[in-house]
C-alpha positions as MATLAB code, in Angstrom:
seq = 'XXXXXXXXXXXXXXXXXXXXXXXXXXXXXXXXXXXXXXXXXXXXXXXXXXXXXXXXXXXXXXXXXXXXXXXXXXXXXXXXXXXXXXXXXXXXXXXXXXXXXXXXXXXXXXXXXXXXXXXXXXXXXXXXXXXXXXXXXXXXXXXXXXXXXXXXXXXXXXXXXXXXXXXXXXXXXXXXXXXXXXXXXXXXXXXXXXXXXXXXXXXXXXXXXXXXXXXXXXXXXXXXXXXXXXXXXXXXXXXXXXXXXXXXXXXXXXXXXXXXXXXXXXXXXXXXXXXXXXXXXXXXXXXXX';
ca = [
      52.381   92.034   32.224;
      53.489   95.116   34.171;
      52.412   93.807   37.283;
      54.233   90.276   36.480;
      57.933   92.834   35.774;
      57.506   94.222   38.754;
      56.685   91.183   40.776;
      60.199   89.727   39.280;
      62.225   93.152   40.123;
      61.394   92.600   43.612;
      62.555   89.451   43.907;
      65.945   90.410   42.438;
      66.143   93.326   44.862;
      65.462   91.007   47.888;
      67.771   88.732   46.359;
      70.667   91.027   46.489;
      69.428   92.518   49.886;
      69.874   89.099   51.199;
      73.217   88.284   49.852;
      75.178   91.747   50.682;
      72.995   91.002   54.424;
      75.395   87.648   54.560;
      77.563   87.966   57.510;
      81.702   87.209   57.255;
      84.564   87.531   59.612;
      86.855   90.132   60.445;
      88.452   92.251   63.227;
      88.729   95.451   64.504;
      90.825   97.495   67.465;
      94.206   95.630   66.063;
      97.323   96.218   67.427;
     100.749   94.491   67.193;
     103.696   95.571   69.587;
     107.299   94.264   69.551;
     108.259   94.345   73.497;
     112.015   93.920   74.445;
     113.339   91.852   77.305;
     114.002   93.930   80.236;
     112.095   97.106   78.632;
     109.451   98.820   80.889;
     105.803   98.691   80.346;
     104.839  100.183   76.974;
     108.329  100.589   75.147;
     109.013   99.394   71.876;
     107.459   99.179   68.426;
     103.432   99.705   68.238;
     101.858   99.418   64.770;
      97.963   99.600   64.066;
      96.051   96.595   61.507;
      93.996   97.280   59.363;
      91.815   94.099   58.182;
      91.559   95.310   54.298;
      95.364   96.598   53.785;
      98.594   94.580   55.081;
     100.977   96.898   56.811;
     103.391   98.507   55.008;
     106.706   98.197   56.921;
     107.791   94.737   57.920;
     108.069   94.108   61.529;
     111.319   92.829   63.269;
     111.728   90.285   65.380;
     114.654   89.941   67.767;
     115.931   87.582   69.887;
     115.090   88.423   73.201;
     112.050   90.077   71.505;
     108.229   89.412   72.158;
     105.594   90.000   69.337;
     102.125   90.855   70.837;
      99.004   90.958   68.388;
      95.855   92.110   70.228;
      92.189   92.331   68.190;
      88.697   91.982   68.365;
      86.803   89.197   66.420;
      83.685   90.338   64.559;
      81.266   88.187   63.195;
      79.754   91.142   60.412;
      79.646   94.280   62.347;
      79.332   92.240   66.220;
      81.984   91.529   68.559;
      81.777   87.452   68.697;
      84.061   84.517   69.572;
      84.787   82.126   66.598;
      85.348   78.604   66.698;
      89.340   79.047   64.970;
      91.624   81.842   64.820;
      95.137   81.657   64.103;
      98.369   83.749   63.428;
      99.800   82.258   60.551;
     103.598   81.782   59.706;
     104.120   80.829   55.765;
     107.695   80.593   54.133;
     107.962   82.463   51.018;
     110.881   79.404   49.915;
     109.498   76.163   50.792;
     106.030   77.064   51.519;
     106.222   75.572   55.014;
     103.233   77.000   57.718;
     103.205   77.227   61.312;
     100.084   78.519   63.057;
      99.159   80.148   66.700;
      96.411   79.784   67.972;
      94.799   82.921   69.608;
      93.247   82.629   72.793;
      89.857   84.550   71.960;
      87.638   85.639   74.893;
      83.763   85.582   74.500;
      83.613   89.163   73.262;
      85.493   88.284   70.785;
      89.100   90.374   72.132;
      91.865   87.857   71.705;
      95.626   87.685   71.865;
      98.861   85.706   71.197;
     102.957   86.358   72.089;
     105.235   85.136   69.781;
     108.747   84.511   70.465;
     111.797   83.687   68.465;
     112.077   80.023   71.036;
     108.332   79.288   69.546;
     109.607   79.524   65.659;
     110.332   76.312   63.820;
     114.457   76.380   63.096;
     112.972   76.792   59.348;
     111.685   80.538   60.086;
     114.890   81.046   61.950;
     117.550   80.691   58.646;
     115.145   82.153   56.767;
     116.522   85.246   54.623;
     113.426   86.213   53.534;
     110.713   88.394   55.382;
     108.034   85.857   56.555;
     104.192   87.053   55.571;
     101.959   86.654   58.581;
      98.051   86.028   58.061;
      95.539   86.220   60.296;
      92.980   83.266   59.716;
      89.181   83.639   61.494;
      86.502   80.942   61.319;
      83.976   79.303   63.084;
      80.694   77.714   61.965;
      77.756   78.923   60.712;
      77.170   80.706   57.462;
      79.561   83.706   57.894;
      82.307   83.877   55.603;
      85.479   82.658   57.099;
      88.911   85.764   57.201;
      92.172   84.612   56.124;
      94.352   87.798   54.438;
      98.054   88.680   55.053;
      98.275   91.323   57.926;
     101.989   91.859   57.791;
     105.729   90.311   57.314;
     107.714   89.400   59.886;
     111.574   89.647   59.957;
     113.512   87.338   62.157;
     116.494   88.632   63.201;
     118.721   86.304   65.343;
     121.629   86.649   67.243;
     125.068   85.808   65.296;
     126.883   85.113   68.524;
     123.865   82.473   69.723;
     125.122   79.065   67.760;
     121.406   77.606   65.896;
     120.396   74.146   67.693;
     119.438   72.705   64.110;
     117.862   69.367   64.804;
     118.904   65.816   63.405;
     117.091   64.978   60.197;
     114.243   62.331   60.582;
     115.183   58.595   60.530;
     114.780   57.295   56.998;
     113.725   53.381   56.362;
     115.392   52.242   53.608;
     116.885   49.215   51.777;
     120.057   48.348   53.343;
     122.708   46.607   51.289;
     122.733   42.862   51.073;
     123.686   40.788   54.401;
     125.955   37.512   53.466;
     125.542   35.024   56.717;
     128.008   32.900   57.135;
     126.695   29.539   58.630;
     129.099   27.374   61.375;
     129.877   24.131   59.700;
     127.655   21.058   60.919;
     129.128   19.430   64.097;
     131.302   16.541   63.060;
     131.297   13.022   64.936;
     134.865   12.891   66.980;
     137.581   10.942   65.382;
     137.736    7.280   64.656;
     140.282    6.032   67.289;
     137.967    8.081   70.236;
     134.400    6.121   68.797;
     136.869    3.100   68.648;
     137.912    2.709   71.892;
     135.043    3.802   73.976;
     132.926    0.723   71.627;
     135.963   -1.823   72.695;
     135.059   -0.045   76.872;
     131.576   -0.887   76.379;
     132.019   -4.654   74.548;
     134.579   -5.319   77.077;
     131.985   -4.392   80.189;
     129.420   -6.925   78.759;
     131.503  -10.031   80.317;
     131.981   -8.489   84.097;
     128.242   -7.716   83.621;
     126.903  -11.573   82.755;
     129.480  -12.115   85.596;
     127.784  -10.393   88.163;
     124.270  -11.283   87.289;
     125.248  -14.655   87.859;
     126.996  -13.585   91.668;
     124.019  -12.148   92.440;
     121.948  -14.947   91.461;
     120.244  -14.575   87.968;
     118.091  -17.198   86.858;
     118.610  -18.439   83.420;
     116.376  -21.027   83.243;
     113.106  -18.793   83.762;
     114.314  -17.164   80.354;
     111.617  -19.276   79.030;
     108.569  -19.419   81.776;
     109.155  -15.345   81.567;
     108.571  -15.231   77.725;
     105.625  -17.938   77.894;
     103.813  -15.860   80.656;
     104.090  -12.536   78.934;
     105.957  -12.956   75.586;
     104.654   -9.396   74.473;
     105.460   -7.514   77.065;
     109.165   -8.897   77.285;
     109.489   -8.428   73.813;
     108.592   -5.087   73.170;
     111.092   -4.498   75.910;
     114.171   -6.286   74.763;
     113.075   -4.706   71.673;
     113.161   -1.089   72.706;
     116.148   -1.348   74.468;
     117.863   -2.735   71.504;
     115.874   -0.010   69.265;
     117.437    2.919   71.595;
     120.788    1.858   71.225;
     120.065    1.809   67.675;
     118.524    5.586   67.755;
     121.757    6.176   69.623;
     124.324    5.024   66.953;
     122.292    6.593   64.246;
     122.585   10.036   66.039;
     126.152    9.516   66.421;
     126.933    8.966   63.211;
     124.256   10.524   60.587;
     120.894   11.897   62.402;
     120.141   15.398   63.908;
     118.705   16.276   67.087;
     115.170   16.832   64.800;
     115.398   12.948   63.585;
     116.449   11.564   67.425;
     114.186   13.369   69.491;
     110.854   12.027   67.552;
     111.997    8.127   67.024;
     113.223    8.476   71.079;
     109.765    9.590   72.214;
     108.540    6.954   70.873;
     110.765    3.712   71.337;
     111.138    5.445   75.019;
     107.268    5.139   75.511;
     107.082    1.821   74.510;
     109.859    0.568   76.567;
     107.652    2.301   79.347;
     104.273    0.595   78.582;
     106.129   -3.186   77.900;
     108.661   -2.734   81.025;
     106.046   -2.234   83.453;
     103.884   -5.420   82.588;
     107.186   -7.037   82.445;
     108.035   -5.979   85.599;
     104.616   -7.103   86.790;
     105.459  -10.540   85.757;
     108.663  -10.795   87.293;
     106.844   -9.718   90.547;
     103.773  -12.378   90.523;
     107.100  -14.843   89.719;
     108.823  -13.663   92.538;
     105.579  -13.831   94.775;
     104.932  -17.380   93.957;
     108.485  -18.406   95.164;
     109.904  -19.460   91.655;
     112.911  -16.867   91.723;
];
């Protein structure tokens, strides 16, 4: 029994020696500087970090200012590059965050400059101080850092007008759009249609008049119809049925209705009026015309 409770003691020893042996991240040798324009080498503010404690006075920045944090990544008690570390900006109002990334070396000494042009206009009108964190990470088992190292007071230059941008386009319902449609085009008037039919009826005469000057042959009305009574048909037919696709255009149809009833009437006027024509040829070859 005694050698069973002190069997189990030692594992809850090594246990515990394992877990306080788990590595997290931290950093050491922390310095933040606030460097003027213009100023020589090593003037201005200089305030040391401690990774436990936030600092206790805010730190200003102005605008022709430069904030400079310099550190040294640790990975437990060993200088070490992590995979993510970041200066972190949150509002205290809105809760907004901006983060900077730190350019980290690969013993573990890293650095960022922060300027008043690299703030989001949100920091800028901000009239409370703005907590800065420090956020370490990487993979692995080690613990990742993320604690408040200090706040950060903007303080801008009332004579320098803020560039606010515009607001974000918003997609919304628009109100209600009435079109208003053209009226449907109407046929011209009466007396126009009128007198171009009476043109057209009156041209009919000084055509029969000069077929028959030039010659046309009547009388092989017949012999045409008895050689190919199909073809001349469909012909006469399609002429008669695009005149008719005409009128109905004119007066009621739509260019939808015409152009589907013309295809076809016109391609079987096409078909018939070339074996017509054949016929009137092998006619005219065998000296009847």
């Amino acid at each position: 029994m005694k050698l069973l409770h002190s069997f189990t003691s030692s594992l809850i020893v090594s246990g515990a020696c394992l877990a306080s042996a788990a590595s997290s991240w931290s950093f050491q040798d922390a310095t933040i500087a606030i460097q003027s324009k213009g100023a020589g080498v090593g003037a201005g503010t200089k305030e040391t970090l401690n990774p436990n404690t936030p600092l206790a006075k805010s730190v200003s920045l102005g605008a022709t200012d430069t904030l400079k944090l310099l550190l040294t990544t640790t990975d437990g008690k060993k200088a070490k590059r992590p995979h993510q570390a970041f200066l972190t900006l949150t509002d205290p109002t809105t809760g907004l965050e901006e983060s900077f990334v730190l350019s980290v070396k690969e013993n573990g000494k890293g650095k960022v400059d922060l300027t008043q042009k690299d703030l989001p206009v949100q920091f800028l009108t901000s009239a409370k101080p703005i907590p800065a964190s420090i956020v370490i990470g990487s993979f692995g088992s080690s613990t990742a850092y993320k604690s408040t190292a200090f706040d950060l007071n903007v303080s801008r230059d009332p004579n320098v007008p803020l560039a606010i941008p515009e607001p974000p386009t918003r997609y919304a319902a628009e109100q209600e759009i009435h079109h208003i449609f053209r009226d449907d085009p109407r046929s011209p008037p009466k007396i126009i249609t009128l007198v171009f039919a009476a043109a057209v009826l009156g041209a009919v005469p000084v055509l029969l008049g000069v077929w028959a000057t030039l010659g046309a042959n009547v009388n092989h009305f017949g012999k045409a119809f008895g050689n190919a009574p199909i073809s001349h048909g469909l012909f006469f037919g399609s002429i008669l049925a695009m005149e008719g696709i005409f009128f109905l255009y004119y007066t009621s149809w739509n260019l939808f209705q015409t152009l589907p009833a013309a295809t076809i009437v016109g391609s079987v006027a096409f078909l018939s009026g070339s074996r017509a024509l054949s016929e009137v040829q092998e006619r005219r070859l065998a000296g009847l015309r």
